[in-house]
ZAMARGU-4260 file (C-alpha; in steps of 0.2 Angstrom, whole numbers, plus 5000, padded with zeros to 4 digits):
<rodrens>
0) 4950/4718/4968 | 4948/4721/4948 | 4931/4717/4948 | 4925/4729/4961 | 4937/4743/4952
5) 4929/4738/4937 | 4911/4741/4943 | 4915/4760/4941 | 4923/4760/4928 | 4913/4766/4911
10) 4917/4767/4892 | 4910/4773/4873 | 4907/4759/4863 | 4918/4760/4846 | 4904/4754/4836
15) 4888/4765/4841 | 4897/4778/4854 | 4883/4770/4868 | 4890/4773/4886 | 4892/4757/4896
20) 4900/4751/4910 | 4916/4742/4906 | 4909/4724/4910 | 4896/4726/4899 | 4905/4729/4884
25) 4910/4713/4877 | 4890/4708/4878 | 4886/4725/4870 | 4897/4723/4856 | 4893/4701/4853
30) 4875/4704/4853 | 4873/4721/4846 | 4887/4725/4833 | 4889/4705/4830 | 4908/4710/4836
35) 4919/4703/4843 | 4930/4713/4859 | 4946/4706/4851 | 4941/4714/4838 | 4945/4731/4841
40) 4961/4739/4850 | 4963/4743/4865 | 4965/4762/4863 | 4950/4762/4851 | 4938/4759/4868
45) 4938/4775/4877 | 4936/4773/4894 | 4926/4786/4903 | 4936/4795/4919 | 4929/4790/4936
50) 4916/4807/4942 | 4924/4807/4959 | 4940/4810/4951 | 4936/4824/4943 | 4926/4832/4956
55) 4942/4830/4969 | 4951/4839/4953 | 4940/4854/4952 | 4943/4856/4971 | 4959/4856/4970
60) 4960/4868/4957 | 4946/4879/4967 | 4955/4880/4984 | 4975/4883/4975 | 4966/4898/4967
65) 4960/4904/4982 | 4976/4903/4992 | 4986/4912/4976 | 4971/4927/4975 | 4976/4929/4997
70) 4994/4928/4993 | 4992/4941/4980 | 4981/4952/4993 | 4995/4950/5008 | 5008/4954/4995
75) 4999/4971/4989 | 4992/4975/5009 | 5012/4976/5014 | 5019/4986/5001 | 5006/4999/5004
80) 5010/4997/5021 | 5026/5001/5018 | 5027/5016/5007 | 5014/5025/5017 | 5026/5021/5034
85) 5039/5029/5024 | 5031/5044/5019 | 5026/5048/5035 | 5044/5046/5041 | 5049/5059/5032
90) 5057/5074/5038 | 5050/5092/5040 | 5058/5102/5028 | 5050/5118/5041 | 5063/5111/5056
95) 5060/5116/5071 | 5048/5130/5077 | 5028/5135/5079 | 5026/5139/5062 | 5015/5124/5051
100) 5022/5118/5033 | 5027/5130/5020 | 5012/5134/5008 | 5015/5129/4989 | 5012/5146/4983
105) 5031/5151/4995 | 5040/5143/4979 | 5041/5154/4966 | 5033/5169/4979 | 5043/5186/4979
110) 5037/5200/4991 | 5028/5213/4987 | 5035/5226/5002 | 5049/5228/5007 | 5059/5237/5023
115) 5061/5256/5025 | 5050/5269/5031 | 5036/5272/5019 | 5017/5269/5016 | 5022/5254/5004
120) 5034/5247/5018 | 5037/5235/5031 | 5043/5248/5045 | 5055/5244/5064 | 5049/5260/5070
125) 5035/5271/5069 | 5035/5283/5054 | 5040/5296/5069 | 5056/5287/5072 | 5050/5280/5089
130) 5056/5263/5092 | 5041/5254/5099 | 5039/5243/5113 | 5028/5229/5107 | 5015/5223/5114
135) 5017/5206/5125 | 5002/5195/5114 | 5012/5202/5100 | 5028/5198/5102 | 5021/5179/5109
140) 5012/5177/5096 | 5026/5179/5085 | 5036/5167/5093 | 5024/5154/5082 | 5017/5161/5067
145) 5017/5179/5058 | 5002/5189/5065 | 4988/5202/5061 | 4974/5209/5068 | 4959/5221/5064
150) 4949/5231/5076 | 4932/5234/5072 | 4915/5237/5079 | 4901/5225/5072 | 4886/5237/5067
155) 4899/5248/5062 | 4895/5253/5043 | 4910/5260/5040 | 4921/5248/5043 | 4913/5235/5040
160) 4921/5231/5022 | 4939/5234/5030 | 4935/5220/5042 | 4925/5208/5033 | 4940/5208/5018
165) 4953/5206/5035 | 4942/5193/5043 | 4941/5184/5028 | 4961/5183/5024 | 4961/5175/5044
170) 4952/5161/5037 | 4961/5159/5021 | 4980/5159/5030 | 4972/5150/5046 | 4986/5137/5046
175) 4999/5149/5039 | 4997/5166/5052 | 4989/5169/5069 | 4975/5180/5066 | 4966/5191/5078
180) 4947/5197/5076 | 4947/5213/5086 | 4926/5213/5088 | 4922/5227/5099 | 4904/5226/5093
185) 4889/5239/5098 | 4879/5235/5111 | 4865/5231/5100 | 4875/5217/5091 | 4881/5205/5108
190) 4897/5207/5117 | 4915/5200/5116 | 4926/5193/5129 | 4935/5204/5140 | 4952/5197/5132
195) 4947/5202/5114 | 4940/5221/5122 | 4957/5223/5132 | 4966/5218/5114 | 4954/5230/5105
200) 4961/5245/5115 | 4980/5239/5115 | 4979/5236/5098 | 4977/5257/5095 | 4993/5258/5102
205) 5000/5253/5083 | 4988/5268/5075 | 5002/5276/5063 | 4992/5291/5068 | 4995/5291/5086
210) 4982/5283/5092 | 4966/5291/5085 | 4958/5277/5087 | 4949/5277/5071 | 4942/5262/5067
215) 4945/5249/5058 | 4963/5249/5062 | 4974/5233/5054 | 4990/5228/5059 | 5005/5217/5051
220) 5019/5207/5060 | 5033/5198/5056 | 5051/5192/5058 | 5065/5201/5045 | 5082/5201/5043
225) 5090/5218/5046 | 5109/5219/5042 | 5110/5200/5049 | 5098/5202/5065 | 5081/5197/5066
230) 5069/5213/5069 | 5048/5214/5071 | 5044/5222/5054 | 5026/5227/5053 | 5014/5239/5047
235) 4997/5246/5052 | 4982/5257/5044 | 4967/5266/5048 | 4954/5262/5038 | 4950/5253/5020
240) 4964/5243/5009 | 4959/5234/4994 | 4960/5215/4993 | 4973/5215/4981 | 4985/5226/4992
245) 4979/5218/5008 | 4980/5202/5005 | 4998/5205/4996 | 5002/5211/5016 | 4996/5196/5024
250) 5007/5185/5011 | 5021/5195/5012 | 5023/5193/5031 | 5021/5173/5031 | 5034/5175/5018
255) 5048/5186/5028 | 5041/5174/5042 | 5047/5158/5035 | 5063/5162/5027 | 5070/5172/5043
260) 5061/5163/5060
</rodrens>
C-alpha cells in the first residue's frame, strides 16, 4: 500500500533542485551528489503535492464561488422585488374620484382668477345675472375632470391662432382636464362627427355675448367653493387670448378642481 502511494508521489532534490519521483531519490542522491539520504532532514526534501489534488482544489474553489455570486444575485432580485411591491402599494394621495394624480406644478401653484363677476374672473352666472342651465356633456364631464372647449372652423384664418394655442393646452393637460376640439371645419377641409357638430352648436350657448356665435369661442369649467358649497365656475370668450392668459385659465381650473372636487 506504501509503495503504490509512493509511485505518485514526487520531490526536489536538496542538493541540485531536480524533480524526481520520491523512490528514486535515494539513488539520485548516492550516485549523483555522492550523498547519502540519511544525510539530509526530513524537512529539507520537499515533496511535491499530488496534481489531482490540486486540480479537485481549484474545483472546489470554482464551484463555492459560483454558488456565493447566485446567493448574492437571489439576495439583490428580492430586495428590489420588495421595495418596488411596496411603492406600488402605496396610497393615492387624490382619493377617490375621476380626476388623475395632482401635477407637481399644484405645489407651490396659486390661482390667477378668482370668483366674481368680471372679465378677469371665474363667473356662476352669466355677466347678465342669468343663472345658467348647463349643459348635460358639461356637467358630466365635470363629474371627472375640469373641462374646456374651443369652437372653431378648420380653414377659418381668423381663428385659427385662438384654436391652435387652445388645441395645444388640450395636449399639454391631457391627463390633468377633459378637453374638447369643437372642429366644425369648412367643407373644403373634411367633416367632423355628428357628436362634435351637435357640441359645436351647444357649445354657443356659453357665448358671454348671447350667442353671436362668433368664432372661436373658448370655454372654462370647474368645480369652486362658494360660501361652503360646491358651484360650476367657469368662464367663456369670443375670440383671441394670449398664451400667457390662456394658459393661466386652463391651470387655474385644474387647480379649483383639485382642491374642492
Amino acid at each position: 500500500m506504501n509503495k503504490e502511494k509512493n509511485e505518485d508521489a514526487w520531490v526536489i532534490c536538496p542538493v541540485c533542485e531536480t524533480k524526481l519521483k520520491k523512490e528514486n531519490i535515494e539513488t539520485h542522491l548516492k550516485h549523483v551528489h555522492d550523498k547519502k539520504i540519511e544525510d539530509f532532514d526530513e524537512s529539507s526534501i520537499k515533496v511535491l503535492p499530488k496534481k489531482g489534488k490540486k486540480q479537485k482544489k481549484t474545483m472546489n474553489f470554482s464551484f463555492g464561488t459560483i454558488a456565493i455570486i447566485i446567493v448574492i444575485m437571489i439576495v439583490i432580485v428580492a430586495a428590489a422585488f420588495f421595495i418596488l411591491s411596496g411603492s406600488s402599494d402605496e396610497p393615492n394621495n387624490n382619493g377617490e374620484g375621476g380626476n388623475s394624480d395632482n401635477p407637481d406644478w399644484l405645489d407651490d401653484y396659486t390661482p390667477v382668477h378668482s370668483l366674481g363677476t368680471g372679465s378677469d374672473k371665474f363667473w356662476i352666472n352669466f355677466p347678465s345675472g342669468q343663472s345658467p342651465d348647463h349643459l348635460t356633456w358639461i356637467t358630466e364631464s365635470l363629474e371627472e375632470k375640469p373641462v374646456f372647449f374651443v369652437c372653431h372652423r378648420t380653414g377659418c384664418y381668423g381663428c385659427s391662432a385662438q384654436a391652435d394655442r387652445v388645441i395645444a393646452l388640450g395636449e399639454k393637460y391631457s391627463e390633468d382636464a377633459i378637453f374638447y376640439d369643437l372642429d366644425y371645419p369648412y367643407s373644403q377641409y373634411g367633416t367632423s362627427p355628428e357628436d362634435i357638430l351637435n357640441k359645436f352648436y351647444e357649445a354657443f350657448y356659453y357665448d358671454p355675448n348671447g350667442g353671436s356665435n362668433v368664432i372661436a369661442t373658448t370655454g372654462v369649467f370647474t368645480i369652486i367653493n362658494d360660501d361652503g358649497e360646491e358651484k360650476i365656475a367657469w368662464h367663456s370668450w369670443e375670440g383671441n387670448v394670449d398664451d400667457a392668459e390662456m394658459e393661466s385659465w386652463v391651470k387655474d381650473i385644474i387647480y379649483y378642481y383639485n382642491i374642492n372636487k
